[in-house]
DRENTORKOL-3810 file (N, C-alpha, C; in nm, 4 decimals):
REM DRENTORKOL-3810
@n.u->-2.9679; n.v->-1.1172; n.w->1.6737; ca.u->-2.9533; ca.v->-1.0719; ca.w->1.5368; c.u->-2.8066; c.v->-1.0714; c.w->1.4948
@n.u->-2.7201; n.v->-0.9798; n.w->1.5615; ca.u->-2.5674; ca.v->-1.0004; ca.w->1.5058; c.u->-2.5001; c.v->-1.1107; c.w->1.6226
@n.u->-2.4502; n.v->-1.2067; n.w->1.5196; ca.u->-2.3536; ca.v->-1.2938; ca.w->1.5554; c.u->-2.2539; c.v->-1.2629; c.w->1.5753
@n.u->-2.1332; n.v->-1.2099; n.w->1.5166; ca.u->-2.0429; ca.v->-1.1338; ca.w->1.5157; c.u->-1.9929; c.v->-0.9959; c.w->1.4564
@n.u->-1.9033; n.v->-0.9236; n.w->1.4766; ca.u->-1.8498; ca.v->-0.8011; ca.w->1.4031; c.u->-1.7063; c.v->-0.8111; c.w->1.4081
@n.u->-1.6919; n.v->-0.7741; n.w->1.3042; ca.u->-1.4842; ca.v->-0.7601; ca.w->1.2573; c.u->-1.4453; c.v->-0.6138; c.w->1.2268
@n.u->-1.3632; n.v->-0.5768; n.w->1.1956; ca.u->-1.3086; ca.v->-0.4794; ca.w->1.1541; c.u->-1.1546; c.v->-0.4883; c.w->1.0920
@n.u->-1.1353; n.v->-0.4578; n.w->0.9679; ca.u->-1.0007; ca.v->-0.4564; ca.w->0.9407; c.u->-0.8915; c.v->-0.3178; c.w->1.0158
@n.u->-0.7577; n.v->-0.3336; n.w->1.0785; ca.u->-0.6811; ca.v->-0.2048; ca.w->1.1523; c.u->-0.5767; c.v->-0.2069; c.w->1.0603
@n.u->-0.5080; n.v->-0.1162; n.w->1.0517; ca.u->-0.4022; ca.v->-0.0692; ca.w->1.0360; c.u->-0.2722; c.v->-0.1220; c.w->1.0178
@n.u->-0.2007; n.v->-0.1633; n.w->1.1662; ca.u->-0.1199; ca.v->-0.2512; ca.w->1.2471; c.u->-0.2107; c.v->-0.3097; c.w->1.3210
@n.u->-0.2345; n.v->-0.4617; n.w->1.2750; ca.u->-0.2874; ca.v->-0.5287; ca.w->1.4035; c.u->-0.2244; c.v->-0.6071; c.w->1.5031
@n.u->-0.0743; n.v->-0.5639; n.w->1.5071; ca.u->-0.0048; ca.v->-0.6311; ca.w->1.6569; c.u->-0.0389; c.v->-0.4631; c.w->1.7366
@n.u->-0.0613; n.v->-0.3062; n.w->1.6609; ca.u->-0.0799; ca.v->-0.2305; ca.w->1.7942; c.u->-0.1991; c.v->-0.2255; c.w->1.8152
@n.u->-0.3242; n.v->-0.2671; n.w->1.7216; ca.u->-0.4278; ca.v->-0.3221; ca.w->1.7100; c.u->-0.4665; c.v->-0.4055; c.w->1.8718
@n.u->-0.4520; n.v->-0.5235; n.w->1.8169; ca.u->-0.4391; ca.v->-0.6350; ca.w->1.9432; c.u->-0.3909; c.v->-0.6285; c.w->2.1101
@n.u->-0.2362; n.v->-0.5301; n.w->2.1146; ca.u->-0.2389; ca.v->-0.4925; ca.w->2.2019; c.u->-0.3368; c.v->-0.3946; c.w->2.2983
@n.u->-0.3987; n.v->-0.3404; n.w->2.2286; ca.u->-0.5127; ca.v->-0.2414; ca.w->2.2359; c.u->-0.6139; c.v->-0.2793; c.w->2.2939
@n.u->-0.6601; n.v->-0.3908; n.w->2.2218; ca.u->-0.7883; ca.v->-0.5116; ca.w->2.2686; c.u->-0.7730; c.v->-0.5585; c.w->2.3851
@n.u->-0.5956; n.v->-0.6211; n.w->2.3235; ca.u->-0.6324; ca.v->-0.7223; ca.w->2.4686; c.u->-0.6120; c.v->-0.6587; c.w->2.6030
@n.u->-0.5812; n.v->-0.5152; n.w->2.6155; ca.u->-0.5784; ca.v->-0.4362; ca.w->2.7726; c.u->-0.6946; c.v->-0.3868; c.w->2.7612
@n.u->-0.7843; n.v->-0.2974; n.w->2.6626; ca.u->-0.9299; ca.v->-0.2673; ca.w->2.7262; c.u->-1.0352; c.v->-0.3472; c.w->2.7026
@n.u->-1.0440; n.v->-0.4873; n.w->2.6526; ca.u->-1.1315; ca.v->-0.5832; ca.w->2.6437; c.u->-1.0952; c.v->-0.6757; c.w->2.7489
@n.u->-0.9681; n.v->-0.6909; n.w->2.8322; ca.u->-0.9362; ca.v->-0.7461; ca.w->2.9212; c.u->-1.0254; c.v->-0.7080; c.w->3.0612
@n.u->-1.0219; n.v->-0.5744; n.w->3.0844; ca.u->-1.0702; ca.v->-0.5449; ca.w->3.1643; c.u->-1.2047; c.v->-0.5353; c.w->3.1967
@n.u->-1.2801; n.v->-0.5726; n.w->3.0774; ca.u->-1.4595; ca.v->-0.5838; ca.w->3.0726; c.u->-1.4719; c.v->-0.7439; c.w->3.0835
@n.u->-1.3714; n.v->-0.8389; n.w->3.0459; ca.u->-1.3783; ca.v->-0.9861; ca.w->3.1014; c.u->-1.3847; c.v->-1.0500; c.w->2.9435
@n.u->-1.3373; n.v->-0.9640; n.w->2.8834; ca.u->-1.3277; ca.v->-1.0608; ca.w->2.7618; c.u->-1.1837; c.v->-1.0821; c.w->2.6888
@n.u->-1.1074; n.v->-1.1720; n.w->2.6306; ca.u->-1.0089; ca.v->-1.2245; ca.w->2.5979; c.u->-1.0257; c.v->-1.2913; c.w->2.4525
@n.u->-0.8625; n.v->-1.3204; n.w->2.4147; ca.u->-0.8787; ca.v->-1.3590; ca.w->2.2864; c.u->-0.9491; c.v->-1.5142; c.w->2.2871
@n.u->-1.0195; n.v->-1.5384; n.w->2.2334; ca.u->-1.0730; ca.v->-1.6900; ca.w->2.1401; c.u->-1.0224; c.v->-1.7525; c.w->2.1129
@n.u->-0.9823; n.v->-1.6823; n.w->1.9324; ca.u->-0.9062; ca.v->-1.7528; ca.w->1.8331; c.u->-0.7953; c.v->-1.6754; c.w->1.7716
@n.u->-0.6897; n.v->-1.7174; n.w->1.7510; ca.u->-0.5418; ca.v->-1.6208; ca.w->1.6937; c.u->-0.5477; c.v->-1.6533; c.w->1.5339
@n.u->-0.5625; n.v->-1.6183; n.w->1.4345; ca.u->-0.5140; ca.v->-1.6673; ca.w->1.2925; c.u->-0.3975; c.v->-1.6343; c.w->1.2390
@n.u->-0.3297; n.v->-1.5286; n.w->1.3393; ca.u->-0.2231; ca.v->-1.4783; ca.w->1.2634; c.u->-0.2213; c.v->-1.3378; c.w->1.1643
@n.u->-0.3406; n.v->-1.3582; n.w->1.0968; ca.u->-0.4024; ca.v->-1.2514; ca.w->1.0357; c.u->-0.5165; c.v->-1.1631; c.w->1.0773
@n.u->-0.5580; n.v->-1.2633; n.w->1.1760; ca.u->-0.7182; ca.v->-1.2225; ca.w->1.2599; c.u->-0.7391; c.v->-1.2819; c.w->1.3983
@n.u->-0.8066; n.v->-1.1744; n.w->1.4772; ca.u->-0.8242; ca.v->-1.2113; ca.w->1.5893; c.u->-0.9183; c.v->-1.2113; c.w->1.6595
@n.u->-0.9899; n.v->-1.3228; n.w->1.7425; ca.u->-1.1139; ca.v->-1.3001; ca.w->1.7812; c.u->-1.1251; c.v->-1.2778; c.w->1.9199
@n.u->-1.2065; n.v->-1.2065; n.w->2.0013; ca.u->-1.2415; ca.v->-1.1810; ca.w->2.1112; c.u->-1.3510; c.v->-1.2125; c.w->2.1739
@n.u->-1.3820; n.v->-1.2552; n.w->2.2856; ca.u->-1.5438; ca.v->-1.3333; ca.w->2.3593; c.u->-1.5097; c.v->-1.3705; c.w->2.4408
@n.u->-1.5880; n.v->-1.3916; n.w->2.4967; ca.u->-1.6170; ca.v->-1.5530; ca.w->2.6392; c.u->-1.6410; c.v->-1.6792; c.w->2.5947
@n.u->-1.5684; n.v->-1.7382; n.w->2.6116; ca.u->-1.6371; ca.v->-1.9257; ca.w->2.6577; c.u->-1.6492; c.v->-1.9600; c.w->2.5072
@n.u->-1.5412; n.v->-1.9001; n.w->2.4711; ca.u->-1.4704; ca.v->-2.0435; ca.w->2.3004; c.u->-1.5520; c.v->-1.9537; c.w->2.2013
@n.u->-1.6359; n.v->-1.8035; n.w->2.2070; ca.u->-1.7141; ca.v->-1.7990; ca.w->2.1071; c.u->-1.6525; c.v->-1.6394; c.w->2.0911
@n.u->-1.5558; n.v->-1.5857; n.w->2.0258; ca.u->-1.5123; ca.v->-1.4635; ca.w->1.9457; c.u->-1.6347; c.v->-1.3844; c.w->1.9214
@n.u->-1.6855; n.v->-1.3185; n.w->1.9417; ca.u->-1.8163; ca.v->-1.1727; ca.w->1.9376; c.u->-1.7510; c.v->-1.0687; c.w->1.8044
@n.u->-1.6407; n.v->-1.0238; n.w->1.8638; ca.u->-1.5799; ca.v->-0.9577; ca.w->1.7828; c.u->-1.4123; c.v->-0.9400; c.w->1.7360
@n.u->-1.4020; n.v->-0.9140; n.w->1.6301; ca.u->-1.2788; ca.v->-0.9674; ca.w->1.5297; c.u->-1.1917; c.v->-0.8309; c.w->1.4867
@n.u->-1.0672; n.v->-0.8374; n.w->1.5058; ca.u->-0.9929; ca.v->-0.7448; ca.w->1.4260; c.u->-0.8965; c.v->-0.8589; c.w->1.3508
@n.u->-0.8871; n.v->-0.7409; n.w->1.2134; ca.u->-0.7983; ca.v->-0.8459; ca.w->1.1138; c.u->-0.6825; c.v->-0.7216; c.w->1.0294
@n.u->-0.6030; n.v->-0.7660; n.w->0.9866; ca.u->-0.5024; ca.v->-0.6959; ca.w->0.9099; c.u->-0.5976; c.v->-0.6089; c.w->0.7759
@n.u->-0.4895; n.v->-0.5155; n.w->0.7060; ca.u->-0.6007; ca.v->-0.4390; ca.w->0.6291; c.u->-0.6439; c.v->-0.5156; c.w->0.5025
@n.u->-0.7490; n.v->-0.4452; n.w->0.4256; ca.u->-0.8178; ca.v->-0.5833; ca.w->0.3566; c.u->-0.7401; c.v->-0.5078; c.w->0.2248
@n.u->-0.8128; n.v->-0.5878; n.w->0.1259; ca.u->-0.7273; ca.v->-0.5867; ca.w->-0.0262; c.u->-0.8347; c.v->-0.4965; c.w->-0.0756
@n.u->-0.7736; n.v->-0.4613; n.w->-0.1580; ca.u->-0.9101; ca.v->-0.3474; ca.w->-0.2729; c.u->-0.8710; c.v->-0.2440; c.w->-0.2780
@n.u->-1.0207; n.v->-0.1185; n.w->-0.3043; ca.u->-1.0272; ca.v->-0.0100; ca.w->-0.3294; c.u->-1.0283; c.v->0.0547; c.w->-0.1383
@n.u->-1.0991; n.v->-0.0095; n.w->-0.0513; ca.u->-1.0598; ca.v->0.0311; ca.w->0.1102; c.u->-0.9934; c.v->-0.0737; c.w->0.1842
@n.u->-0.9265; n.v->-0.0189; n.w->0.2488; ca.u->-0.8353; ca.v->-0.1400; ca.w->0.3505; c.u->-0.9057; c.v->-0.1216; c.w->0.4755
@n.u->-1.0251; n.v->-0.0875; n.w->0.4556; ca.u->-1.1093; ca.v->-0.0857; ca.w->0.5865; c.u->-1.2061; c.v->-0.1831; c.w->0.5813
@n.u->-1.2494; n.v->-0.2599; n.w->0.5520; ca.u->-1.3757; ca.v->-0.3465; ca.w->0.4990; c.u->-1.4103; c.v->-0.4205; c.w->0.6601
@n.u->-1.5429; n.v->-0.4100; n.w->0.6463; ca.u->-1.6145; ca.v->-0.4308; ca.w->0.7726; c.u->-1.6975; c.v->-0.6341; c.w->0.7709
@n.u->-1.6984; n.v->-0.6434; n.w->0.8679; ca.u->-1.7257; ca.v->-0.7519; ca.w->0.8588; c.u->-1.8229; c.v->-0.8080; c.w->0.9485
@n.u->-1.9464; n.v->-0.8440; n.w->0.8920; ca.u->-2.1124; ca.v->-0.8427; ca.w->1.0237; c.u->-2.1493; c.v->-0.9563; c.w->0.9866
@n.u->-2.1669; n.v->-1.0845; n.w->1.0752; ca.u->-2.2378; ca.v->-1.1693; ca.w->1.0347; c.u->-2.3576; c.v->-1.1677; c.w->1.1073
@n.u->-2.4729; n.v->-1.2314; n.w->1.0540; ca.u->-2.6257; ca.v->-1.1991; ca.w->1.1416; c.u->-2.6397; c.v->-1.3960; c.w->1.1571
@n.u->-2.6918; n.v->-1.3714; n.w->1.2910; ca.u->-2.7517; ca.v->-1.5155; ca.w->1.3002; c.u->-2.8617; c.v->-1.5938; c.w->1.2209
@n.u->-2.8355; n.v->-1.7066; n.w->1.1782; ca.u->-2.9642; ca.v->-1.7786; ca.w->1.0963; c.u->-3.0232; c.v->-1.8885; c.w->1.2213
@n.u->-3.1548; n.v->-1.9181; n.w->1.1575; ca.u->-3.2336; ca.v->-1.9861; ca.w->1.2464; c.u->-3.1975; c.v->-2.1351; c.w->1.2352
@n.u->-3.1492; n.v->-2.1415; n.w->1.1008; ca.u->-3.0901; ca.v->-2.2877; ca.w->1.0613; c.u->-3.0458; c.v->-2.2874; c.w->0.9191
@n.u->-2.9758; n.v->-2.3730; n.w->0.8847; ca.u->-2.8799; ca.v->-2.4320; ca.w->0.7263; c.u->-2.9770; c.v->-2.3569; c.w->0.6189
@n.u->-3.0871; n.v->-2.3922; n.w->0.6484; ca.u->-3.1837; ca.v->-2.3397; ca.w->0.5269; c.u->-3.1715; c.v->-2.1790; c.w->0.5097
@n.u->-3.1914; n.v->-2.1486; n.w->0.6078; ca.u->-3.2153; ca.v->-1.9631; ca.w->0.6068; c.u->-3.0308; c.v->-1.9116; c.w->0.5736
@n.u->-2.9266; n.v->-1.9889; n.w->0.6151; ca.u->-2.8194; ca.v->-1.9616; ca.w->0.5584; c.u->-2.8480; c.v->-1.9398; c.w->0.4315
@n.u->-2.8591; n.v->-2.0734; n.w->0.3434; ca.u->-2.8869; ca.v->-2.0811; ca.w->0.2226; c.u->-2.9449; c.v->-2.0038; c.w->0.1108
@n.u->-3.0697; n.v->-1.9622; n.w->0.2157; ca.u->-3.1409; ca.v->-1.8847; ca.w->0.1722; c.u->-3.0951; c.v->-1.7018; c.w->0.1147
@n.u->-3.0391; n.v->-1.6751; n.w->0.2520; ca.u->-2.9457; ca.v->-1.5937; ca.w->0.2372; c.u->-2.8603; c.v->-1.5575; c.w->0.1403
@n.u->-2.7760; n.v->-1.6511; n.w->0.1306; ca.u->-2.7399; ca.v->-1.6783; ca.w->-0.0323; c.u->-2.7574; c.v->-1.6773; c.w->-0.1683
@n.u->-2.8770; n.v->-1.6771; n.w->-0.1520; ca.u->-2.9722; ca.v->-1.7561; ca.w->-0.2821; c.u->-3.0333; c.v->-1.5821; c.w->-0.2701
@n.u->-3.0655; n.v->-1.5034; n.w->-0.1633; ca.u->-3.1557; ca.v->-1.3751; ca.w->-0.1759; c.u->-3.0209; c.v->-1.2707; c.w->-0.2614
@n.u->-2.8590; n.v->-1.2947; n.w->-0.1693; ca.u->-2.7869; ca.v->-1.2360; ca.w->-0.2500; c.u->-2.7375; c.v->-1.1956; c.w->-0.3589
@n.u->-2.7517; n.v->-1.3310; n.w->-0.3839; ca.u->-2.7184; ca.v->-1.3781; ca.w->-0.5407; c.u->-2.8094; c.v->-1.3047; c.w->-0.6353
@n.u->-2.9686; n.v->-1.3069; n.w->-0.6002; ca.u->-3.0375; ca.v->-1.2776; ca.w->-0.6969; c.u->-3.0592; c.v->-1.0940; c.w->-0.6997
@n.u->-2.9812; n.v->-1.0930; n.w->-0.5983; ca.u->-3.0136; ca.v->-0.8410; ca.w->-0.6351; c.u->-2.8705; c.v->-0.8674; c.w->-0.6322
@n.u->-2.7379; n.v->-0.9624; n.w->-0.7360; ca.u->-2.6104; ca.v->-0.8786; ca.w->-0.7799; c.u->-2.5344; c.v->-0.8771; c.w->-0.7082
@n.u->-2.5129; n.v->-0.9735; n.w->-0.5927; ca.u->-2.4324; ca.v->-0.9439; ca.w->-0.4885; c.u->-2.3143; c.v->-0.9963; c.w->-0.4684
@n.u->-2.1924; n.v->-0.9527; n.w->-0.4875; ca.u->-2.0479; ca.v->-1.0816; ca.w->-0.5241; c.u->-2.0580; c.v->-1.1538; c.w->-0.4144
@n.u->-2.0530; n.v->-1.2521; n.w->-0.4726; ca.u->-2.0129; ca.v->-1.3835; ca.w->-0.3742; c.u->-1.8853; c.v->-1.4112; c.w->-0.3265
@n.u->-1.8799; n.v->-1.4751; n.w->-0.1937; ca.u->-1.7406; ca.v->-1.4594; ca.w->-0.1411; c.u->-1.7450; c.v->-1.5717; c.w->-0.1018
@n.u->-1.8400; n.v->-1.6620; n.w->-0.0468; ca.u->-1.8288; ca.v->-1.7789; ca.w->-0.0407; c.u->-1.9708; c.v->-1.8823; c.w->0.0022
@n.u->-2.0085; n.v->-1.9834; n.w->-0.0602; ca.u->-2.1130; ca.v->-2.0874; ca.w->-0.0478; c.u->-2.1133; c.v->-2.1204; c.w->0.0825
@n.u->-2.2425; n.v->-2.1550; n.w->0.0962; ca.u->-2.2970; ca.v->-2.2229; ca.w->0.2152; c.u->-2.1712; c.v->-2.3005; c.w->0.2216
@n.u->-2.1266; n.v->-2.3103; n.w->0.3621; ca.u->-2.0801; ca.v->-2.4573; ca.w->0.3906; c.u->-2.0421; c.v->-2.4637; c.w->0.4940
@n.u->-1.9611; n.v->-2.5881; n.w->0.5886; ca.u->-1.9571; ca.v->-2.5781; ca.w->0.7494; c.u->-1.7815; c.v->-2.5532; c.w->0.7158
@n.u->-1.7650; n.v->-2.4488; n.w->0.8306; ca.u->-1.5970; ca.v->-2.4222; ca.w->0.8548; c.u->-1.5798; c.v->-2.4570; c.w->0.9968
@n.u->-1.5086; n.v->-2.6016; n.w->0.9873; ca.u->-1.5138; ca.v->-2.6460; ca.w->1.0749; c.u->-1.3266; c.v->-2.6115; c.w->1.1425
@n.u->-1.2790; n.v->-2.5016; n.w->1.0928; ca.u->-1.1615; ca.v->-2.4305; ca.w->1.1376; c.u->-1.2378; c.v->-2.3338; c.w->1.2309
@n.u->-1.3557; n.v->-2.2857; n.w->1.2437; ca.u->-1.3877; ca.v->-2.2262; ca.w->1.3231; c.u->-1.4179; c.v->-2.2705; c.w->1.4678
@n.u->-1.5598; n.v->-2.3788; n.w->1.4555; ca.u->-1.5792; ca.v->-2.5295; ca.w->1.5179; c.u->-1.6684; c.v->-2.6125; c.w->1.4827
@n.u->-1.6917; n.v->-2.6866; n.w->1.5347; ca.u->-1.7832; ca.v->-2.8026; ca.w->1.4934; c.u->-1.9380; c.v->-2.7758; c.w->1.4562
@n.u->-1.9775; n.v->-2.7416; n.w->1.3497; ca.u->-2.1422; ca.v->-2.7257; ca.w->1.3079; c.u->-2.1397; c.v->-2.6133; c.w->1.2976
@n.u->-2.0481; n.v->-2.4827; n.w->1.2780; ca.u->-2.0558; ca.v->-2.3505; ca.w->1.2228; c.u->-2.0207; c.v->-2.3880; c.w->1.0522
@n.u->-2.1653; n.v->-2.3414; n.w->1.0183; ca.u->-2.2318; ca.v->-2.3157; ca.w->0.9004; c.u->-2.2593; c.v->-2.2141; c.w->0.8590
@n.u->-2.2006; n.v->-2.1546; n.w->0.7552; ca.u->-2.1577; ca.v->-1.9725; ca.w->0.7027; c.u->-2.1989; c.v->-1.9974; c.w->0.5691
@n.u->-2.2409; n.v->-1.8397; n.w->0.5121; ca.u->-2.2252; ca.v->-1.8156; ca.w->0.4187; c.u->-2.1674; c.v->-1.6652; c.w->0.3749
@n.u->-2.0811; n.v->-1.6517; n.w->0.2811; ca.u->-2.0104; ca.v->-1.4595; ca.w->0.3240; c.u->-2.0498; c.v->-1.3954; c.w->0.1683
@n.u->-2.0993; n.v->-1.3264; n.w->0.1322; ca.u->-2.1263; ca.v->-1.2079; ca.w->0.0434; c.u->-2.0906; c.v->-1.0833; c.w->0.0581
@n.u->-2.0655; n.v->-1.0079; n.w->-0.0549; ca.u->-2.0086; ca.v->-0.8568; ca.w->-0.0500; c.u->-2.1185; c.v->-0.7619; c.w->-0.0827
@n.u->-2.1781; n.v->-0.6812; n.w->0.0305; ca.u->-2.2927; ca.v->-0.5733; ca.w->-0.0023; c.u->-2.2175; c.v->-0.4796; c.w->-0.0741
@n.u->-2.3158; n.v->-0.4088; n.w->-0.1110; ca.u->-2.3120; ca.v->-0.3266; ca.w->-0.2401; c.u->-2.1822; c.v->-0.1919; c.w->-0.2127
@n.u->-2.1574; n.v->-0.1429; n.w->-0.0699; ca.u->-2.0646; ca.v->-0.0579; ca.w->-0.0535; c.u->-1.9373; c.v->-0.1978; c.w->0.0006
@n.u->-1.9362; n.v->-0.3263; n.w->-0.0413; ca.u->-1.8291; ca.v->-0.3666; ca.w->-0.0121; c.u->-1.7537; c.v->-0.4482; c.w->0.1325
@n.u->-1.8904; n.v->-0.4146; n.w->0.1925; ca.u->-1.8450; ca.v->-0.5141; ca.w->0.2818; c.u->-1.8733; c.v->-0.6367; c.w->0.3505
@n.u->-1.8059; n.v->-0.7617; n.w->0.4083; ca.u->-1.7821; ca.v->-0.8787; ca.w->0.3865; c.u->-1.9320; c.v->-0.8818; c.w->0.5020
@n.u->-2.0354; n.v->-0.9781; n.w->0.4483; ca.u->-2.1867; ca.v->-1.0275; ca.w->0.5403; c.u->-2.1674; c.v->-1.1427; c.w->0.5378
@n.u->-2.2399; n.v->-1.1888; n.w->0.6262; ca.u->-2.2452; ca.v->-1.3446; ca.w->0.6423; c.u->-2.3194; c.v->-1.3895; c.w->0.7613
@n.u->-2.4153; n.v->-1.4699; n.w->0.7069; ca.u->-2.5007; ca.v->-1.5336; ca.w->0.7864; c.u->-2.4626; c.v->-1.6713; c.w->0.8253
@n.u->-2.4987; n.v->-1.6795; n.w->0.9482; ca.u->-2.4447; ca.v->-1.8323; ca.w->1.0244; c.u->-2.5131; c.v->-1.8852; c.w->1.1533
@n.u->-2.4881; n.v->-2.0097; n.w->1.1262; ca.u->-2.5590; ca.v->-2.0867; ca.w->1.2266; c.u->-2.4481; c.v->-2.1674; c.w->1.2797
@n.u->-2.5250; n.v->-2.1633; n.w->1.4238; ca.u->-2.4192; ca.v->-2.2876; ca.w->1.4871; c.u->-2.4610; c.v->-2.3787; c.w->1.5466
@n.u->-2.4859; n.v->-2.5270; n.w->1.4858; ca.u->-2.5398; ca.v->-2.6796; ca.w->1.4864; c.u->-2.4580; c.v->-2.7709; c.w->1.5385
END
């Protein structure tokens, strides 16, 4: 069901340091670096994300993506958001800065924070 989880910190260089000594020691390490965001997992695939604080009314904004079964149910996803009011943050499409055949879509629930359903093809 959940693909990944993020969280926006504070300071995320004391952030990160944080991670990477007690996530080190359960066998997990950084992924991916953005500079702004950082991912943590095993074997090329980030589980979970800390990122710098977000913009708005909270600088806490949470970030859950749920797994889709395929492109369609992304879509779909989308298309369910859209229709109960839901700001859009971004269209189906493949981010292939992530890797090859990760297919996302990100919406803002109603208390504001960043969802997104994805598949990886």
């Amino acid at each position: 069901m959940i693909d990944h989880y993020g969280i926006n910190v504070a300071d995320l260089a004391a952030s990160a340091r944080f991670h990477d000594t007690v996530l080190g020691v359960l066998g997990f390490t950084r992924q991916m670096d953005f500079g702004e965001a950082i991912g943590y997992g095993t074997e090329g695939h980030p589980d979970f994300w800390i990122g710098g604080a977000a913009s708005g009314p909270s600088n806490r904004e949470t970030h859950l993506a749920f797994t889709a079964a395929d492109r369609a149910a992304v879509e779909a996803f989308f298309e369910a958001a859209q229709s109960v009011g839901a700001e859009l943050l971004h269209a189906p499409r493949e981010w292939p800065e992530y890797h090859q055949g990760y297919y996302g879509a990100f919406v803002r629930d109603p208390d504001g924070n960043n969802v997104e359903a994805v598949v990886h093809s």
